[in-house]
N, C-alpha and C positions, 0 to 999 in steps of 0.2 A: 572849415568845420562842416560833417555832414550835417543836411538838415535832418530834423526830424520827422521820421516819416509814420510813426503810429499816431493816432489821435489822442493817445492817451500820453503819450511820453510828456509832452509838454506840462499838462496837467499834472501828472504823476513829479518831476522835477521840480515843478514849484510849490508843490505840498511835501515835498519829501525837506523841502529846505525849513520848513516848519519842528520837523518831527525832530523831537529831544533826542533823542534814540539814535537817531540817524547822524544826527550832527556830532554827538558822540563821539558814533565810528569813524565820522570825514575824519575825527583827529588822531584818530591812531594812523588812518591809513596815510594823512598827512606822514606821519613819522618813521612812516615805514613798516611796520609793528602788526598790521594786520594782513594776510595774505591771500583771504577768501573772502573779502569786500573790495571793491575797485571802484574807478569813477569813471567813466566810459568817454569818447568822443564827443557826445552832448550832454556833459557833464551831469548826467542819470548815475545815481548811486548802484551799484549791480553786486550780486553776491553768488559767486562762482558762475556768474555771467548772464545773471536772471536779476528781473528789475527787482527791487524793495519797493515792494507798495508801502505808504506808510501807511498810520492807522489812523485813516480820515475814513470814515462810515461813508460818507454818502460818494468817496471816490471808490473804492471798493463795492457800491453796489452798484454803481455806472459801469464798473469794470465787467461785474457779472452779469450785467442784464446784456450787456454789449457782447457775452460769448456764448449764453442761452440764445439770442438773437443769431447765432450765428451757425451754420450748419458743419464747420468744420472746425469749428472749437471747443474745446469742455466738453461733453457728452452729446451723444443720441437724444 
């Protein structure tokens, strides 16, 4: 298995396992039934290949202070 190499994946994967919503979808996609959610290599929930944040407040603004902080993501 590759590791995970964002600093947020790990955090974002074990809060996603939390999220009602999310767990939901693992079951259709378990069955087959869904075709634009998947479960990736590091078993990250992804939706046409982009993570699912779930909806935990304070990982979501970790998320955004960590791209404001950053010169080559989210905006100028």
């Amino acid at each position: 298995m590759m590791k995970l190499t964002n600093p947020f994946l790990e955090e974002i994967k074990e809060c996603q396992k939390r999220d009602q919503k999310l767990m939901e979808k693992l079951v259709i996609i378990r069955e087959g039934k869904e075709t634009d959610f998947g479960i990736d290599e590091n078993r990250v929930v992804r939706y046409r290949g982009r993570v699912c944040v779930p909806g935990v407040p304070e990982l979501k603004k970790m998320i955004l202070e960590e791209g404001h902080r950053s010169g080559l993501s989210i905006h100028p």
